[in-house]
C-alpha positions in Angstrom: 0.0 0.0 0.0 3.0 2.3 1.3 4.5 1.4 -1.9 1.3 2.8 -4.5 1.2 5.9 -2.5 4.4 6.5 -3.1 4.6 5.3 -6.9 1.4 7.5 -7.3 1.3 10.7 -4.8 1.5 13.0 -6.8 -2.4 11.7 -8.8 -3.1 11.5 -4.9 -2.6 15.2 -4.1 -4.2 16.2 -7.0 -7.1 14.0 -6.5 -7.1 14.9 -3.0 -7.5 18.5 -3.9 -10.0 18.1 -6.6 -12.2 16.6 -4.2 -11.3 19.6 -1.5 -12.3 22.0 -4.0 -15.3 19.9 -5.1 -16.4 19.9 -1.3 -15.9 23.7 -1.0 -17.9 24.3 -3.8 -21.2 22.5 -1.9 -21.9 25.5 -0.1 -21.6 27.3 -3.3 -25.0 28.6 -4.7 -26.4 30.8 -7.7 -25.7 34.9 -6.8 -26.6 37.9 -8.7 -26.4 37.8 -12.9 -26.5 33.9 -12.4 -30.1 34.0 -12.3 -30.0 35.9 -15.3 -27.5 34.1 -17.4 -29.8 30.9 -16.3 -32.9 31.7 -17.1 -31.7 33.7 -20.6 -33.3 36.5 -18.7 -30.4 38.7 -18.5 -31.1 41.2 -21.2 -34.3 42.5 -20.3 -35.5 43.4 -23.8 -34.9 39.9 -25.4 -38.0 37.3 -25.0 -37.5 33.7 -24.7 -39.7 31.0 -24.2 -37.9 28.7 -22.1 -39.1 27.3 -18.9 -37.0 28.5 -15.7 -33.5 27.3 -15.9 -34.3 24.3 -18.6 -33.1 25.9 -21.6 -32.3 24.4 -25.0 -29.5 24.3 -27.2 -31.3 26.5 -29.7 -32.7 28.8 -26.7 -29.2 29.5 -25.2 -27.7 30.4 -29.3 -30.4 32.6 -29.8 -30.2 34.6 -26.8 -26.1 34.7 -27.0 -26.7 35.8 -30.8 -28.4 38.7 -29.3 -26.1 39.1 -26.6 -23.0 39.5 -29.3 -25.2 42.0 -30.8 -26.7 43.9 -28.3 -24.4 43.7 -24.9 -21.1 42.1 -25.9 -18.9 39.7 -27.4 -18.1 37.1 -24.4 -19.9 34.9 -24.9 -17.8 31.7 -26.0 -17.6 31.0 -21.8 -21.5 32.6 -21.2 -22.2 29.2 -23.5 -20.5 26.9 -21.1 -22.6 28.7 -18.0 -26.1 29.0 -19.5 -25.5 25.4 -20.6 -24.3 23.6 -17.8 -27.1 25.9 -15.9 -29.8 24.4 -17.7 -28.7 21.3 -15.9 -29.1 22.9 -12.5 -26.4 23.2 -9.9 -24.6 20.6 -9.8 -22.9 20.7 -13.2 -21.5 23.6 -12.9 -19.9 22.8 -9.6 -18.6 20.0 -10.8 -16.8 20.9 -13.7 -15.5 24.1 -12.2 -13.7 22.3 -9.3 -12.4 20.3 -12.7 -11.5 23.6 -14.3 -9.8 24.6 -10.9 -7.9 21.5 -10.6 -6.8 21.0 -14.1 -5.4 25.0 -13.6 -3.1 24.2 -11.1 -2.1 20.8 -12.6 -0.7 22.4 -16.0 1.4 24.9 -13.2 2.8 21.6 -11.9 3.1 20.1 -15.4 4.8 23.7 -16.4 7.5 24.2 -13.5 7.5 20.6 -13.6 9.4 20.3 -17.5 11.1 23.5 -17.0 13.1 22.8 -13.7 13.5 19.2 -14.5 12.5 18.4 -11.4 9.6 16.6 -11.2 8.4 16.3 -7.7 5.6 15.8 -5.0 6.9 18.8 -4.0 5.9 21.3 -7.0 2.5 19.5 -6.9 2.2 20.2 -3.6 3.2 23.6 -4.0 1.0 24.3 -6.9 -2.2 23.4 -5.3 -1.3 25.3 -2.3 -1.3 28.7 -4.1 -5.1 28.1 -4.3 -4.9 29.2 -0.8 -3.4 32.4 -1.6 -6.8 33.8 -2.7 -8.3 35.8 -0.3 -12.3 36.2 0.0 -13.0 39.8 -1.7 -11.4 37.7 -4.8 -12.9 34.6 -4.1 -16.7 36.0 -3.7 -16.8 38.3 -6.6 -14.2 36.1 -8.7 -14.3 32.6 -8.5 -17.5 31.3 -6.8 -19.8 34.2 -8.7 -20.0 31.7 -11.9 -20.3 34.3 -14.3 -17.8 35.8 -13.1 -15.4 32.9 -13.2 -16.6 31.5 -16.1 -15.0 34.5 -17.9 -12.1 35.2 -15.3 -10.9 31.8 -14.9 -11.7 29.5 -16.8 -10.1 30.6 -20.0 -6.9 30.2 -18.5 -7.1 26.9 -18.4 -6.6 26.4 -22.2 -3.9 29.2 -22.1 -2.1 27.2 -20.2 -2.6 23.7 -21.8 -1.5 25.8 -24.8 1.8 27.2 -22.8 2.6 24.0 -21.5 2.3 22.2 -25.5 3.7 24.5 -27.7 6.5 26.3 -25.4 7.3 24.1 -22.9 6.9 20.9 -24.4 6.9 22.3 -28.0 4.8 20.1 -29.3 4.7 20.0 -33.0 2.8 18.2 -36.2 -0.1 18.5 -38.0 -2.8 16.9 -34.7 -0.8 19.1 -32.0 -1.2 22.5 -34.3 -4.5 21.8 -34.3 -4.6 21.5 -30.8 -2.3 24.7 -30.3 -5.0 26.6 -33.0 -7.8 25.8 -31.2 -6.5 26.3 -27.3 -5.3 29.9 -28.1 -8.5 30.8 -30.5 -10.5 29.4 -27.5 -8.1 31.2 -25.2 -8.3 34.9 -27.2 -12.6 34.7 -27.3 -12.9 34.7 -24.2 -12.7 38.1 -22.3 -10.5 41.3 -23.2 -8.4 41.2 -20.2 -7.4 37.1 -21.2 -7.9 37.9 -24.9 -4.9 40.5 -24.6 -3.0 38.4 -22.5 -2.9 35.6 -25.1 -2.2 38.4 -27.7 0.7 39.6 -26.0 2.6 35.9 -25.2 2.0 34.1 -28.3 3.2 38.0 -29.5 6.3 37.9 -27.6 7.1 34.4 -28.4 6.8 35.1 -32.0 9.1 38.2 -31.8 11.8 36.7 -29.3 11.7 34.1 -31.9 12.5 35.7 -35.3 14.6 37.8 -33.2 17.0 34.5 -32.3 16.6 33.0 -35.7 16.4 35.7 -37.9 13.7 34.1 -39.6 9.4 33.8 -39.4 8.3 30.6 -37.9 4.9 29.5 -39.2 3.7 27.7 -36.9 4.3 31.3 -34.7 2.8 33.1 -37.3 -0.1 30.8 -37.4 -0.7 30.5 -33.5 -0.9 34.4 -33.2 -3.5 34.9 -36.0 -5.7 32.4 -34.5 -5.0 34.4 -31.3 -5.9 37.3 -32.9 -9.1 36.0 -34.2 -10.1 35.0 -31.4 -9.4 38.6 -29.8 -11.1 40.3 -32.7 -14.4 38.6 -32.8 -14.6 39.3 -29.3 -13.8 43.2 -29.1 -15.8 43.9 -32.5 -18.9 42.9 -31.3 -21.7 45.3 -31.5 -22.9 45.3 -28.5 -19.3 46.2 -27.3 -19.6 49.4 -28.4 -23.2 49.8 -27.6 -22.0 49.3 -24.0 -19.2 51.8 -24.5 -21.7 54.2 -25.7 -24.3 53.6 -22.7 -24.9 56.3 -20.7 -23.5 55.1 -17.6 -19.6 55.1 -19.3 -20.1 58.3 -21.2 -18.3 60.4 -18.3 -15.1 58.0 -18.2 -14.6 57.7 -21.9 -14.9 61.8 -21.9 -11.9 62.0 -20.1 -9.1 62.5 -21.4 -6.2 60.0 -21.9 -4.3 62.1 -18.5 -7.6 61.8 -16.8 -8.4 57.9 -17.2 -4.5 57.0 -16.5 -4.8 59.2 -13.3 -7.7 57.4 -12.3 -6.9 53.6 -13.2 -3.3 53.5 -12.3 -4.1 53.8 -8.6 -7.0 52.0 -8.9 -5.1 49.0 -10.7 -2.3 49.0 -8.6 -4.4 49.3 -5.0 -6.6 46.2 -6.0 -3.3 43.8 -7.2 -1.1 45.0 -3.8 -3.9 46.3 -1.6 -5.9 45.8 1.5 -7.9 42.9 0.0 -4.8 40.7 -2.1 -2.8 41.1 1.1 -1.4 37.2 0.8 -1.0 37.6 -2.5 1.0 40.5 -2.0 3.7 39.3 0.1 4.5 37.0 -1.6 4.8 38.4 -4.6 7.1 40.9 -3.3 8.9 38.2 -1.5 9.8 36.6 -4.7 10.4 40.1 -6.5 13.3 41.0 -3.6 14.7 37.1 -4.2 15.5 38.0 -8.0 16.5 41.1 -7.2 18.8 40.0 -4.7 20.1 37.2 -7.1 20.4 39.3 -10.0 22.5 41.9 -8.0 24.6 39.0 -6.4 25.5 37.2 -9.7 26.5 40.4 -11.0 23.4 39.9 -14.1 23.0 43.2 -16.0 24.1 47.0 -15.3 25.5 47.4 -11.5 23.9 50.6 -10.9 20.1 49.3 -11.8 20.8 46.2 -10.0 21.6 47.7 -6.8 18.7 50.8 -7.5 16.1 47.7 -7.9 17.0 46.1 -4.8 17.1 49.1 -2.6 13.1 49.9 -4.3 11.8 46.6 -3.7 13.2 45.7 -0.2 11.5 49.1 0.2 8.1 48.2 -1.7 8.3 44.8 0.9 9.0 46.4 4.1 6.0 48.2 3.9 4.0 45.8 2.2 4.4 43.7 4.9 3.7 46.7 7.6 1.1 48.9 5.8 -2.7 47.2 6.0 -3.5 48.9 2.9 -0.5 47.8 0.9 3.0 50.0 -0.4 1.1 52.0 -2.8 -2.0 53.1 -1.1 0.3 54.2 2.0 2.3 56.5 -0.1 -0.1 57.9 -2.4 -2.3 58.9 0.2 0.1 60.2 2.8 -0.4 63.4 1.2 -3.5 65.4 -0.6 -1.5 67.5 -2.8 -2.0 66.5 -6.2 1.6 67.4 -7.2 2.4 64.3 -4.2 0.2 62.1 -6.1 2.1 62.9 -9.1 5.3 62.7 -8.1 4.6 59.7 -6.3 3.1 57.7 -9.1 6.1 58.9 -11.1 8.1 57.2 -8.5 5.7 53.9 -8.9 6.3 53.6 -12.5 10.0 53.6 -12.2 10.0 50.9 -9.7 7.6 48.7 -12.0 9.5 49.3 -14.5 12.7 48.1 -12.1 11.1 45.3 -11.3 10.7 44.1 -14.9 13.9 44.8 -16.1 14.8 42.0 -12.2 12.9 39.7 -13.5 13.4 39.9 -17.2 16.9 39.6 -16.3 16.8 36.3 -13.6 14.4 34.7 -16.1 16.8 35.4 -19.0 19.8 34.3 -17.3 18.1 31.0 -16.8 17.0 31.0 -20.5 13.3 30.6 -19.4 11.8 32.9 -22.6 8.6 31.4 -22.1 8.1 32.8 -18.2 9.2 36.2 -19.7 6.9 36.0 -21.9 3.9 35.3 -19.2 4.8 37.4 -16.7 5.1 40.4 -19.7 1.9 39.0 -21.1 0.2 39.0 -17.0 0.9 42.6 -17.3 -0.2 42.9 -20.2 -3.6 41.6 -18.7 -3.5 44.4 -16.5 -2.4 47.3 -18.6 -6.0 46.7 -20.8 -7.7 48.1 -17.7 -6.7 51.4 -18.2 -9.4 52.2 -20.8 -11.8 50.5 -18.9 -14.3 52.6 -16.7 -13.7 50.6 -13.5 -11.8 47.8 -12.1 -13.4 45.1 -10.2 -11.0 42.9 -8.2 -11.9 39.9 -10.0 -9.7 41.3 -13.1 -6.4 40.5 -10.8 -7.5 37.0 -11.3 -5.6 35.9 -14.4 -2.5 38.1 -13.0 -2.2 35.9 -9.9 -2.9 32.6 -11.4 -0.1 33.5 -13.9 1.9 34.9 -10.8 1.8 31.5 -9.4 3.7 29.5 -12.0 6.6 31.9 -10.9 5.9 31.4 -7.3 6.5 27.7 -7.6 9.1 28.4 -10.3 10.9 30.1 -7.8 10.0 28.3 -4.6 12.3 25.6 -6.6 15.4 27.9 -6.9 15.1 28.9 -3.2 15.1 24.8 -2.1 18.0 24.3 -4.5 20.3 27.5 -2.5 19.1 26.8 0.7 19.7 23.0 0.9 19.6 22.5 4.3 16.0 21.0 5.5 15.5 22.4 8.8 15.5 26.2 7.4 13.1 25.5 4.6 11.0 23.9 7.2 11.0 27.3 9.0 9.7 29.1 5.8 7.6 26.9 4.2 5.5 25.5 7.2 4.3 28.8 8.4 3.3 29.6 5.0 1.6 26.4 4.5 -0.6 27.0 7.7 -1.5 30.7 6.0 -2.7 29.5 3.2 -4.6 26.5 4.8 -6.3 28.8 7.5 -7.1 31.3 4.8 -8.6 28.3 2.2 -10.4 27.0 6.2 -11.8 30.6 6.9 -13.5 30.8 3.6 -14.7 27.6 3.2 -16.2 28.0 6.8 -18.0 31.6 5.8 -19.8 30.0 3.0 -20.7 26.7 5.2 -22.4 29.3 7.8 -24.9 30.5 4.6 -24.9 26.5 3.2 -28.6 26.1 5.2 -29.9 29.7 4.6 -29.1 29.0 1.1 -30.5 25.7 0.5 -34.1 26.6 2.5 -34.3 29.7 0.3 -34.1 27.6 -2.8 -36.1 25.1 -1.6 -38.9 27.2 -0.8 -38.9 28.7 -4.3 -39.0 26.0 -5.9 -41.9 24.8 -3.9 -44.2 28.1 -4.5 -47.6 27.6 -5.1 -49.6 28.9 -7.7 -51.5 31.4 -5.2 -48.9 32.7 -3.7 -48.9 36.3 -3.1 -46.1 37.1 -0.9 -42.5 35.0 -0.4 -40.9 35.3 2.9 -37.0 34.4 2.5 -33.7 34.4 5.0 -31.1 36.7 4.9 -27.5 35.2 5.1 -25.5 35.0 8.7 -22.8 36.5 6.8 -22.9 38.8 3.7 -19.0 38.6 2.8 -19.5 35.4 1.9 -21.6 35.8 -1.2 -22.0 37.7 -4.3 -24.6 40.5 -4.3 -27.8 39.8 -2.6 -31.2 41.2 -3.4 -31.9 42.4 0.0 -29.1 44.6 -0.5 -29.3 48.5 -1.4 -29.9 49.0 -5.3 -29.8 45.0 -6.1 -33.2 44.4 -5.9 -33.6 43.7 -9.5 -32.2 40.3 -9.0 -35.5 39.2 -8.1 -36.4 39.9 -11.4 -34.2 37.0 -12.8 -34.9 34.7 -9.6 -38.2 34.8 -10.7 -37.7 33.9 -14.3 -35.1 31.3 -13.3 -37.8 30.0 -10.7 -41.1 30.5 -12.8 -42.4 32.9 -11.0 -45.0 35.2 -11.7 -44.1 39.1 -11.6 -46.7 40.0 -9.3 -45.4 37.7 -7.0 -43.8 39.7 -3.9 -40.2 38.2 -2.7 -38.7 40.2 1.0 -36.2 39.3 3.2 -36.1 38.8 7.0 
């Protein structure tokens, strides 16, 4: 027995997790535009005449036909929720814990054929970055389906198609097919994703021609498909009838100063802020590693070496001391607006310092394709400058793509430090982080598990003379997406009742 363990742990921890994450996502129920998306009642003005929940193939085409038309163009991934919704619940908790899983499996499978080094302990690492989401991500990111449908679980292809063509570089005419389809599937997804995909397949292609001196096709082929894919998303009509709505008029009136000095805080608070505090440790943790490596092996200028570790032992000292993260600190600790200035001036220099670290340790170590990610992560972040808010769920993709690196370079650490008793010292109190963090959320949505279940229960038992519906409101709000009960989201109940079959006179309240 001791002996299949050990010829098969590694299937055991990710089997183990899978069925963690499938667990966890028990206590996970419909919130918000789910109803909607559901019930193909999401766009008010389109008519369907499906009943509740149980759509049909053709039902859910015609309503994403309009959708492409008249709201936008995601709606590759709004197929795979309306479809596995007209299912019911279960589906779509199944498969996401599959999507989750398989994510952190092609991290393993990644560090895994780069380092050489395959290991329980990068599995084992991988699925323990899950951990590093925290629950303002988690609630509005990952267990909001339409949310995560879009966030998420495009990355998985992404990164089937990084581990195949540039890691494994998988080539011939069944594997380009493959490779076409991942990234197309990849690029039509959402714009934050789509321009991620743009920019590595990009960067690959250049880096490329750049080494040879001469076009690959298989490069060239891969980014049009990518660029397809990005294309038929962002020209959708009813993109730019959103752009045009009302409601974004005053952002897109700004000028290009104006909407830089309003998302460049914005974007940085929400990646290295109050709510990403894990995340953000770490990451800098690993950003002063390079640097220090870089400076120590000498890799590069002297003078930008040593500038780059001085700004980001001073971006983690008070990352690790400041609630509200480096860059909220410092940009507020004055009002003037020529502070804010200068200080963002500051900011851009030490982004830029802590490329040019990275770029440089990753280079040395002939890793193109992590350059490429980490550039194209960015990248993924960069598109939100033009876009009239940013919700936290759009660090998602930045942090999963963050945490190939993280294991990357929890590898590099183990191979310097050697000796056992001092990684035990980092890694354990790490470990116990991230489990109590994964323990406190799972816990928060377990609390809401019965409240949640009753509620649906009773509407799907409504008679057909019922006036008035009393329902429960949850023990604990943070732990859930946007509840009807809550100020200006009553209009959910206008797709629970759709998604229910529910009359509209029918009165739903909340005690």
């Amino acid at each position: 027995m001791l002996d299949l363990i050990k010829k098969y742990k590694i299937g055991l921890i990710f089997l183990i997790f899978f069925l963690i994450v499938f667990i966890q996502h028990q206590f996970v129920f419909l919130y918000h535009d789910d109803y909607g998306y559901a019930s193909l009642s999401y766009l008010s003005d389109f008519s369907t005449n499906n009943n509740g929940y149980h759509a049909t193939i053709s039902q859910i085409f015609n309503f994403l036909i309009y959708h492409y038309n008249h709201w936008g163009g995601r709606v590759l991934y709004f197929f795979v929720e309306c479809f596995l919704l007209s299912f019911g619940l279960y589906p779509i908790r199944f498969v996401q814990s599959l999507v989750i899983t398989g994510i952190f499996y092609l991290i393993y499978k990644i560090v895994s054929d780069i380092t050489k080094y395959d290991d329980w302990k990068i599995a084992l690492a991988s699925v323990m970055c899950y951990g590093i989401f925290e629950i303002m991500i988690i609630r509005g990111g990952i267990f909001w389906f339409t949310a995560s449908v879009l966030y998420m679980f495009p990355l998985l292809p992404f990164l089937a198609f990084m581990y195949f063509y540039s890691i494994k570089k998988k080539r011939g005419i069944w594997f380009n097919l493959l490779n076409v389809v991942l990234i197309f599937i990849s690029s039509f997804s959402q714009e934050q994703i789509a321009a991620m995909v743009v920019a590595y397949i990009g960067l690959i292609t250049l880096y490329e021609f750049y080494k040879n001196k001469k076009v690959d096709i298989n490069n060239i082929v891969m980014c049009i498909s990518s660029i397809c894919g990005f294309l038929i998303l962002m020209l959708s009509p009813g993109s730019k009838m959103r752009m045009d709505s009302p409601t974004n008029q005053s952002f897109y009136n700004l000028s290009l100063f104006g909407k830089l000095k309003k998302n460049i805080p914005e974007i940085l608070f929400n990646n290295f802020g109050i709510y990403t505090r894990i995340f953000t440790i770490l990451f800098f943790t690993m950003i002063l590693y390079i640097s220090y490596k870089v400076f120590s092996k000498k890799i590069g200028k002297s003078i930008f070496n040593k500038i780059s570790l001085l700004s980001n032992s001073l971006i983690f000292g008070l990352s690790i001391f400041s609630q509200v993260g480096y860059f909220e600190y410092l940009y507020n600790y004055m009002g003037s607006n020529i502070w804010k200035l200068a200080i963002m001036l500051i900011f851009m220099v030490q982004l830029l310092l802590i490329i040019y670290s990275v770029a440089l340790y990753l280079y040395d170590k002939k890793q193109i394709p992590l350059i490429a990610l980490f550039l194209a992560c960015i990248c993924s972040q960069l598109t939100m400058l033009v876009a009239p808010y940013f919700p936290l769920r759009s660090a998602i993709m930045f942090e999963f793509g963050m945490f190939v690196l993280f294991v990357y370079v929890f590898i590099n650490i183990l191979d310097d430090i050697k000796n056992k008793k001092i990684i035990k010292f980092i890694t354990i109190p790490i470990c116990l982080i991230l489990l109590l963090n994964f323990a406190s959320i799972t816990k928060g949505y377990m609390k809401n598990y019965k409240i949640n279940r009753d509620n649906d229960r009773i509407l799907r038992n409504v008679n057909k003379n019922t006036k008035k519906i009393k329902l429960r409101k949850l023990n604990d709000d943070l732990y859930s997406c946007d509840q009807p009960y809550m100020d200006g989201f009553d209009y959910i109940t206008i797709y629970m009742k759709k998604y229910y079959e529910l009359s509209d006179n029918i009165l739903i309240y909340y005690e």
